[in-house]
C-alpha positions as CSV (number, residue, x, y, z in Angstrom):
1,X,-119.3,-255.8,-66.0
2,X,-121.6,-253.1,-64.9
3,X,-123.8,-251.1,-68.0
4,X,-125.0,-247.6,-68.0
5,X,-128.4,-248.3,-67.5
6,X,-127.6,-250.0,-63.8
7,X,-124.5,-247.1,-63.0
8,X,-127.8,-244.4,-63.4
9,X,-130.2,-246.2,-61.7
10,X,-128.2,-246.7,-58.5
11,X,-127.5,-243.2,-58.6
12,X,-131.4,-242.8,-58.6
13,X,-132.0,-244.7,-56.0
14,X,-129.1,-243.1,-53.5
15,X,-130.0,-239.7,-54.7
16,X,-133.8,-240.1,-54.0
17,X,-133.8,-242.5,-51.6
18,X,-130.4,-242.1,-49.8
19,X,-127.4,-244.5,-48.9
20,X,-129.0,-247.7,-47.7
21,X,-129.3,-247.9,-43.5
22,X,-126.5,-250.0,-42.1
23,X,-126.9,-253.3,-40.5
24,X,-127.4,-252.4,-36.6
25,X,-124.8,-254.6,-34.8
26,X,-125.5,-256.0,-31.3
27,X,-122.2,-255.6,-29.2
28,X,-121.6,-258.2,-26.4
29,X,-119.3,-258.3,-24.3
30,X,-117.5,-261.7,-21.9
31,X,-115.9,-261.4,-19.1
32,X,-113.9,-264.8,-18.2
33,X,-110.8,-265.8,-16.1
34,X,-109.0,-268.0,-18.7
35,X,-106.0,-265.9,-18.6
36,X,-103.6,-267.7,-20.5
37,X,-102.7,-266.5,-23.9
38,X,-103.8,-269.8,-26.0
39,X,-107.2,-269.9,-23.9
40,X,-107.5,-266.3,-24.9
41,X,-106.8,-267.1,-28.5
42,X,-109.1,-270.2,-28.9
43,X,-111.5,-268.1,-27.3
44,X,-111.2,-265.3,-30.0
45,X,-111.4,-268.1,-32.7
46,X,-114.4,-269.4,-31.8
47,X,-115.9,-265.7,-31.4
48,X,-114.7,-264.5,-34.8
49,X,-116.3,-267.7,-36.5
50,X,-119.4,-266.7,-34.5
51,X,-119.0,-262.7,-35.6
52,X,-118.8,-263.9,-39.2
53,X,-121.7,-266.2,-39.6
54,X,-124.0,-263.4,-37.1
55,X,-122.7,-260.2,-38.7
56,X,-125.6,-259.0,-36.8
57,X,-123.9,-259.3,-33.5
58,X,-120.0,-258.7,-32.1
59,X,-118.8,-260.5,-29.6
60,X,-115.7,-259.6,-27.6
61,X,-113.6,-260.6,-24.8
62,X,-112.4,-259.0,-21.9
63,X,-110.2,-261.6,-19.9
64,X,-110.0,-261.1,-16.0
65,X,-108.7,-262.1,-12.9
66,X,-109.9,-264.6,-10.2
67,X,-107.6,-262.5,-7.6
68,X,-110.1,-259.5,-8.8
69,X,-112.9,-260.4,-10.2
70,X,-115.5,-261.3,-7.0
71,X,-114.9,-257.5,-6.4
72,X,-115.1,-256.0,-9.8
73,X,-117.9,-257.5,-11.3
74,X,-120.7,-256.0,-8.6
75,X,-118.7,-252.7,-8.9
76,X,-119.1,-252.6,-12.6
77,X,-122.7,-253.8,-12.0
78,X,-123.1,-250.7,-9.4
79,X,-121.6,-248.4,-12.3
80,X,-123.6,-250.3,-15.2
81,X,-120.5,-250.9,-17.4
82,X,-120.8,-254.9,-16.2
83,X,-120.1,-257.4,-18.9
84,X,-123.0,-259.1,-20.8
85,X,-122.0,-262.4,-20.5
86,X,-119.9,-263.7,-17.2
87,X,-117.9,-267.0,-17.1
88,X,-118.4,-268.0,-13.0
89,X,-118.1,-271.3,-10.7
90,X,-121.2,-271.6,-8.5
91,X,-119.9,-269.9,-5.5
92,X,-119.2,-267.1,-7.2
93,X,-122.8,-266.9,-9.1
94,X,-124.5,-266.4,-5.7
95,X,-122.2,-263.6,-5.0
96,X,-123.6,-262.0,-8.2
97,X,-127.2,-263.3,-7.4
98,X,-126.8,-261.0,-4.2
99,X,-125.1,-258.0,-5.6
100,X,-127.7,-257.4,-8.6
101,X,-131.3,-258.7,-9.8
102,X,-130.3,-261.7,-11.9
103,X,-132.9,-263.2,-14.5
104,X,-133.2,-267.3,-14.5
105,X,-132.6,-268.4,-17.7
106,X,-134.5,-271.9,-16.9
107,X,-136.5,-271.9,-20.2
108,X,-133.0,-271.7,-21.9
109,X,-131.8,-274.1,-20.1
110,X,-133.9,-276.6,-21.0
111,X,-134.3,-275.8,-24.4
112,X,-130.1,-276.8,-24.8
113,X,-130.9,-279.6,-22.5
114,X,-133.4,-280.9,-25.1
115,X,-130.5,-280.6,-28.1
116,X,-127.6,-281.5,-26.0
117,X,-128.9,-283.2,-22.6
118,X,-126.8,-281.9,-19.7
119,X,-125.6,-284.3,-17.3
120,X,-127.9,-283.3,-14.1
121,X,-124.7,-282.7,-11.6
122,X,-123.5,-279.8,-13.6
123,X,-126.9,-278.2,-13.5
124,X,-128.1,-278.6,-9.7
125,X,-125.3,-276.2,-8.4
126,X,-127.1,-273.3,-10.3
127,X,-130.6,-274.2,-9.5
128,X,-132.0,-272.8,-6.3
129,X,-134.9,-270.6,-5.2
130,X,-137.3,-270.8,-8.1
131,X,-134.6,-270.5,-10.9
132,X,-131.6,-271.4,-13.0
133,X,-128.6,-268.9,-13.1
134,X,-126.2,-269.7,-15.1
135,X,-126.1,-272.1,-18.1
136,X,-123.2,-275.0,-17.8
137,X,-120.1,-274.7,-20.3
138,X,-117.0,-277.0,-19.1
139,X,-116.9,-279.2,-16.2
140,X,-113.4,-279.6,-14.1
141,X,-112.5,-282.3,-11.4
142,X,-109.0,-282.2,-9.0
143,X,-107.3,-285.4,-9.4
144,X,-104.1,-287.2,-8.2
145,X,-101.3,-286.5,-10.6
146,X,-97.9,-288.4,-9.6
147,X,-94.8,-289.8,-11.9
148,X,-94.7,-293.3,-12.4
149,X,-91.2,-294.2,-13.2
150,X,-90.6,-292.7,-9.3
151,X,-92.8,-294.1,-7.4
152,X,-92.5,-297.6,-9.0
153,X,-88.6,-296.9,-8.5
154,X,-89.4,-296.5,-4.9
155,X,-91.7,-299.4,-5.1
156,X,-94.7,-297.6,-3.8
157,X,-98.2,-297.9,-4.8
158,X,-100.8,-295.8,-5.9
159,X,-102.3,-294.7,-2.9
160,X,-105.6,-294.9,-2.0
161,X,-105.8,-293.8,1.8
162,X,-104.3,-291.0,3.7
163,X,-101.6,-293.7,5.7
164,X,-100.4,-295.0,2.5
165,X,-100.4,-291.5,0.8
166,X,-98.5,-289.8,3.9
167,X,-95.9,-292.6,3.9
168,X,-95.5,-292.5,-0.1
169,X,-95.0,-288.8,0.5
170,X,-92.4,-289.5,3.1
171,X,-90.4,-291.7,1.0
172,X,-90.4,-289.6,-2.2
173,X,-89.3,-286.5,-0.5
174,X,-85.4,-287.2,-1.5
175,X,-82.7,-285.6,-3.4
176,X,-84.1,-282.4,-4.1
177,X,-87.9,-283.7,-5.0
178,X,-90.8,-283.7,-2.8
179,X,-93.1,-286.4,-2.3
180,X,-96.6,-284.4,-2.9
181,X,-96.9,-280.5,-4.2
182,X,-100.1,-278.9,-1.6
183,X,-100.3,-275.0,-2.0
184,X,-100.6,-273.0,1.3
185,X,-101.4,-269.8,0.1
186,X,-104.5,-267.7,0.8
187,X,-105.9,-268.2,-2.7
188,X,-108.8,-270.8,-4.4
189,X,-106.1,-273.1,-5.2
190,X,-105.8,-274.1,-1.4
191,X,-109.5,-273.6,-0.6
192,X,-109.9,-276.6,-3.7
193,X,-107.2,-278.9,-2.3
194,X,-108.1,-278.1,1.6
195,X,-111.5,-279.6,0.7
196,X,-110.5,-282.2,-1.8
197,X,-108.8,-283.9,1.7
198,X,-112.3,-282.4,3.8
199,X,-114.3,-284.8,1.6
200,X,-112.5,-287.8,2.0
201,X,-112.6,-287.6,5.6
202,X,-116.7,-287.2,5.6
203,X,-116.2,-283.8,6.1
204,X,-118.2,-282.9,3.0
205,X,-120.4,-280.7,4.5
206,X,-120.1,-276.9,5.4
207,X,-123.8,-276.2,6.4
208,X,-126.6,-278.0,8.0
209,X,-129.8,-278.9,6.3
210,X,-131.4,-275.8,8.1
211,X,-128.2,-273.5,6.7
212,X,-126.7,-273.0,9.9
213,X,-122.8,-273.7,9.8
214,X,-120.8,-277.2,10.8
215,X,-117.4,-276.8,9.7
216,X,-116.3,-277.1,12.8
217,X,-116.9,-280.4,13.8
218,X,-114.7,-283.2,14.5
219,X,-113.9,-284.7,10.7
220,X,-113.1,-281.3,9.7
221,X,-110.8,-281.0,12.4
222,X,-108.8,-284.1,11.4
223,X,-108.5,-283.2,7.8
224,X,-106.8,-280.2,8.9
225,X,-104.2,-282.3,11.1
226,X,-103.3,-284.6,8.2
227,X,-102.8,-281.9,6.0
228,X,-100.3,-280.4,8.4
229,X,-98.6,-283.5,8.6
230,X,-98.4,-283.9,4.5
231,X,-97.5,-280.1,4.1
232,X,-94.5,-281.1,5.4
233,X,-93.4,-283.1,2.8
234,X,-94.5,-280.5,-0.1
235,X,-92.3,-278.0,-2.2
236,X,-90.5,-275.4,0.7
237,X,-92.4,-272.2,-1.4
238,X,-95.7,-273.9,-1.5
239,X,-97.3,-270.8,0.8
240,X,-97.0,-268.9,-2.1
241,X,-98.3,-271.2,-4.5
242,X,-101.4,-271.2,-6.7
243,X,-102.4,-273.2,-9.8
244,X,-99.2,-272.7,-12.6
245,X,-96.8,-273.0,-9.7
246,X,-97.7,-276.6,-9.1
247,X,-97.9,-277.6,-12.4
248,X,-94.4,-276.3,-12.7
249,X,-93.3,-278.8,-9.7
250,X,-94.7,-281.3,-11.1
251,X,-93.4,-281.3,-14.7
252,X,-90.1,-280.7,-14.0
253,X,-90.1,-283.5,-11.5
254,X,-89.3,-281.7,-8.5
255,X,-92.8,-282.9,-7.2
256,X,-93.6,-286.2,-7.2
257,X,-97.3,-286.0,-7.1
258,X,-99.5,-282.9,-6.7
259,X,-103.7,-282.5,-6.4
260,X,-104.5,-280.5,-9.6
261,X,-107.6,-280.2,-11.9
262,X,-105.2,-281.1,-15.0
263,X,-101.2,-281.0,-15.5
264,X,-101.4,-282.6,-19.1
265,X,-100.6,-279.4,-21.3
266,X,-97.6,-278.1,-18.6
267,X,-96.0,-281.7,-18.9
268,X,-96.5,-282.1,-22.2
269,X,-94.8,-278.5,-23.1
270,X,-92.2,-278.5,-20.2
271,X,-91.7,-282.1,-18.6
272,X,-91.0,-284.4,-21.8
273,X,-94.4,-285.6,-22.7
274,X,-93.9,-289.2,-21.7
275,X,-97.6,-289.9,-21.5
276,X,-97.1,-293.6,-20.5
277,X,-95.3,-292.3,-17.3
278,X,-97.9,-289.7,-16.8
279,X,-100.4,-291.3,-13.7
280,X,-103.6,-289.6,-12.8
281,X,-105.6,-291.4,-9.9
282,X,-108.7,-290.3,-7.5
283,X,-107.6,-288.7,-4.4
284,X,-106.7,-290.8,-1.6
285,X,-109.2,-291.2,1.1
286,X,-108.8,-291.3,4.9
287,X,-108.6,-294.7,6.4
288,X,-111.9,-295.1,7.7
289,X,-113.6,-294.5,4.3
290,X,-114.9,-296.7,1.9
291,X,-114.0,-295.0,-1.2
292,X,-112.7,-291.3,-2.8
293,X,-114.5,-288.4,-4.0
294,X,-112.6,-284.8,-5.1
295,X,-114.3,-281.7,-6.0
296,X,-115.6,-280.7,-8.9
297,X,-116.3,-277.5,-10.6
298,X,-119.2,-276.8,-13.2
299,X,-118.3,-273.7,-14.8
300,X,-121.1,-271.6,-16.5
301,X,-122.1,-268.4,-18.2
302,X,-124.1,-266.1,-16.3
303,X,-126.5,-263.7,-18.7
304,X,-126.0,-260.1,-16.9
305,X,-127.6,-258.6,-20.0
306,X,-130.8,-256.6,-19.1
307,X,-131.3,-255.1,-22.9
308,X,-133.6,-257.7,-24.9
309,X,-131.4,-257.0,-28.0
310,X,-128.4,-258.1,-26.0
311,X,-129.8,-260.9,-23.9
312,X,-130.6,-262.9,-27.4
313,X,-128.0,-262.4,-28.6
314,X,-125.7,-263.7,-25.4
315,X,-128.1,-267.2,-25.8
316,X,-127.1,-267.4,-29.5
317,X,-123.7,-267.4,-28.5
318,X,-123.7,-269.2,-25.7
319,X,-125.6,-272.0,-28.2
320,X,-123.4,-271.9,-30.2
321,X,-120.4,-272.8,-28.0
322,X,-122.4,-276.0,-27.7
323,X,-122.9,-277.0,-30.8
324,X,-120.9,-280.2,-30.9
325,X,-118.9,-279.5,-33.5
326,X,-117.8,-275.8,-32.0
327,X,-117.9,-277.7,-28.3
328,X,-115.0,-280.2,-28.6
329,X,-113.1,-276.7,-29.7
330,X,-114.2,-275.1,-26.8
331,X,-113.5,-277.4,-24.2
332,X,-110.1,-278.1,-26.0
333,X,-109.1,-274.4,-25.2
334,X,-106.9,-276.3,-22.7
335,X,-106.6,-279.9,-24.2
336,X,-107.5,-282.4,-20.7
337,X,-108.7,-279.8,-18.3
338,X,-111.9,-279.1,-19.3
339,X,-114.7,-281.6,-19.3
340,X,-117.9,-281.7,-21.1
341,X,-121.2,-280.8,-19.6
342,X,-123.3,-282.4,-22.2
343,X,-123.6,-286.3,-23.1
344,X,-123.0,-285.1,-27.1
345,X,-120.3,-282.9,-25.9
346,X,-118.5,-286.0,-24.3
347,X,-118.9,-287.8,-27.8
348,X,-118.0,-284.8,-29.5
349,X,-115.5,-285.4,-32.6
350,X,-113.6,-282.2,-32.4
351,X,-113.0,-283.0,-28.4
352,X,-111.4,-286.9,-29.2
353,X,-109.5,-285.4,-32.1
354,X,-107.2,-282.8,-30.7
355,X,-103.9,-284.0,-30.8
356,X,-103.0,-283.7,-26.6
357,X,-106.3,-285.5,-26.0
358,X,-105.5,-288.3,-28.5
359,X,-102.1,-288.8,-27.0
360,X,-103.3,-288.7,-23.0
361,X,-106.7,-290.5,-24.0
362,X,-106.4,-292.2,-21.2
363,X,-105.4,-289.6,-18.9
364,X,-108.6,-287.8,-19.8
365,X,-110.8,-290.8,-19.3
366,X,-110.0,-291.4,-16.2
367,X,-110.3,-287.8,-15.5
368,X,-113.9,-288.2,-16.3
369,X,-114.3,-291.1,-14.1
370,X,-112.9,-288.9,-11.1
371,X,-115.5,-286.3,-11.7
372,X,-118.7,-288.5,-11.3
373,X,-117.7,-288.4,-7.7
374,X,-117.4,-285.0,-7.3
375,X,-118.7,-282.6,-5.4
376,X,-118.6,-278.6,-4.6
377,X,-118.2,-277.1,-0.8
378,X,-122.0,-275.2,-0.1
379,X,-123.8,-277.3,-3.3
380,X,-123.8,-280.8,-1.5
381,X,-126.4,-283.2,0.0
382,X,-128.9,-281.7,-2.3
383,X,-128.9,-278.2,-1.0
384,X,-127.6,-275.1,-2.7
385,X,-126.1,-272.7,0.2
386,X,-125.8,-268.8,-1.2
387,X,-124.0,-267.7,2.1
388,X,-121.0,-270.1,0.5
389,X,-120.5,-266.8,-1.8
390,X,-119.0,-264.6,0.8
391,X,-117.0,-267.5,2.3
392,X,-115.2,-268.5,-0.6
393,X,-115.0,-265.0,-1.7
394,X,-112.7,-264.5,1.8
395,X,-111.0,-267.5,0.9
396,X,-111.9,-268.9,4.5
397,X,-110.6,-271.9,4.2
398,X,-107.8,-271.4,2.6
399,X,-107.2,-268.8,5.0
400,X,-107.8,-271.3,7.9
401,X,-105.3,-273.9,6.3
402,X,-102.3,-271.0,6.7
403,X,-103.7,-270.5,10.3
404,X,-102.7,-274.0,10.7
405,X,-99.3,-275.5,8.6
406,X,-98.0,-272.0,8.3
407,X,-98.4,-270.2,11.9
408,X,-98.8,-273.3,13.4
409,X,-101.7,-272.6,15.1
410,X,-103.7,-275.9,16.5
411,X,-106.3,-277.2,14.1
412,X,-109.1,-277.5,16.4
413,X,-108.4,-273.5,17.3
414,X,-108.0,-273.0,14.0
415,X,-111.2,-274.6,12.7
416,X,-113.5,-273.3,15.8
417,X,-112.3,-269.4,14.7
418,X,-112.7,-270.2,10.9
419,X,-116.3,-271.1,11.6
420,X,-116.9,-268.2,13.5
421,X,-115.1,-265.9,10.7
422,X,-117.7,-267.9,8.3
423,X,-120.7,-266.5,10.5
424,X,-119.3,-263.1,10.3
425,X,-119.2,-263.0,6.6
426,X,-122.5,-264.5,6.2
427,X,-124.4,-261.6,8.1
């Protein structure tokens, strides 16, 4: 109940002072490339719990394309709408880097490192000359997903090298299903899988220690040839394929096994959800190898932000995101694809406890396992290489892999021009 002694002093104070200023709001604006609509939405959940405990600052999304994006964003830099907060993989930060004056947020860096303790791998790819550019978010790996029931049907192993995976491959393909789902198109999806096989052929390595290109070298050469010779044996629309399309293959068991970072929400929602005949392995490695690696992706959120105002308020949110409790959230925007950055992220409650993760727990474990022996084509041998920006931007060799299952063109012809298109976009 309000008396008349406090109605007539409010109207005192608004009549000599005026109405009260309102709160200024900070606006910030993210750019990322989760596209799909429940990404999006956990995305916006996590943001409005941030809006309403900071009703100082608004956050808001603005999802993009990876088909677009390496363009857009130093275009919208040029024209200074650019976002305030990116979402980028570490090739794509040193495209940024190039096109505009980034600020290292080291100092940050190591303040969340203090609270959260990142693991060092998903760091290094954004440190280089004097700085850190991006902070870490979610980690991803590529990993060997194939049905169980069929290959122990077809009483086949798990393979581990290339001789046993080709012939697995061969055997599957039957009856309308394929034995192993590799994309062909000009797109990151075949630039991740090309070198997935690259680096378990000790063809790791893009650049020399001095920065001077070595793709084309004998190893690289070969893990062309065998991918030829398993291409056969994948899906007949495969050129056109990227991500989702392989995921679709797989769950409704017209592949029998595809490379890809995660297929547990796609089967789950479109391929019956039998976890216990769900396999994930490490990649298989060529003969001569000791042991697999795959390639892994630390994804992180680059500060474009030059207003002070805004730049604080990017870190709060950004901190916030890794608060434990909001993290597991977070990474489960896509329950068993994205993998934490931080050791209290990895022991994060809210991570264990979503429902897809309980159900494929061990799925996602050994998901994990996969990604400790990961590594990122221009961030390897403990070198960071900017001129890998351009050359994944061009989707080089991805575009080298067509050159060679789909026109046919001889790998070692193929490789020795890829290299010198690499130079060319490098100048």
């Amino acid at each position: 109940m309000r008396f008349k002694g406090q109605a007539l002093a409010g109207a005192f104070a608004l009549t000599v002072f005026g109405a009260l200023p309102a709160l200024a709001v900070t606006d910030v604006k993210i750019w990322h490339m989760e596209q799909p609509p429940h990404r999006v939405q956990r995305v916006q959940e996590l943001i409005d719990a941030f809006n309403a405990a900071n009703p100082d600052i608004k956050v808001s999304q603005e999802p993009q394309s990876w088909g677009e994006v390496y363009a857009k964003v130093p275009a919208a830099m040029a024209a200074g709408n650019a976002p305030d907060i990116l979402f980028a993989i570490p090739d794509f930060t040193t495209v940024i880097r190039k096109a505009g004056q980034l600020d290292s947020v080291a100092d940050f860096v190591k303040e969340l490192d203090g609270q959260h303790h990142f693991i060092p791998a998903t760091v290094e790819p954004y440190s280089y000359d004097g700085g850190v550019w991006a902070v870490p978010l979610y980690n991803m790996s590529l990993n060997f997903w194939y049905h169980k029931k069929m290959f122990a049907d077809a009483g086949i192993a798990v393979p581990t090298t290339w001789s046993e995976w080709k012939a697995a491959a061969e055997k599957l393909s039957k009856d309308g299903v394929v034995g192993v789902g590799l994309p062909a198109n000009k797109q990151l999806y075949t630039d991740q899988t090309t070198y997935a096989v690259m680096v378990n052929n000790g063809a790791s390595e893009l650049f020399n220690a001095d920065g001077t290109l070595r793709f084309d070298n004998p190893k690289t050469v070969e893990s062309y040839a065998f991918y030829k010779d398993l291409y056969k044996f994948s899906s007949p629309d495969a050129a056109n394929w990227t991500w989702g399309e392989a995921e679709a293959c797989f769950a409704s068991e017209t592949c029998a096994s595809i490379l890809q970072f995660s297929v547990i929400s796609t089967y789950d929602q479109q391929g019956g959800g039998d976890a216990a005949d769900l396999g994930v392995a490490a990649v298989p490695h060529a003969d001569g190898e000791k042991s697999s690696s795959t390639i892994a992706y630390s994804n992180a959120a680059i500060i474009l932000a030059k207003d002070a105002a805004k730049r604080d308020a990017a870190k709060k949110f950004i901190a916030f995101l890794l608060e434990p409790e909001n993290y597991g959230k977070f990474l489960n925007m896509e329950p068993g694809l994205f993998l934490p950055v931080t050791t209290d992220g990895a022991k994060s409650a809210t991570f264990w406890s979503d429902p897809l993760v309980v159900k494929y727990k061990p799925q996602v474990e050994q998901m994990i396992a996969n990604s400790h022996a990961g590594m990122l084509f221009g961030f390897t041998g403990g070198h960071v290489f900017p001129a890998i920006g351009p050359i994944s931007a061009q989707n080089i060799l991805a575009e080298t892999l067509q050159k060679v299952v789909i026109n046919g063109e001889d790998p070692a012809a193929a490789v020795k021009a890829g290299q010198a298109q690499m130079i060319e976009a490098t100048k």
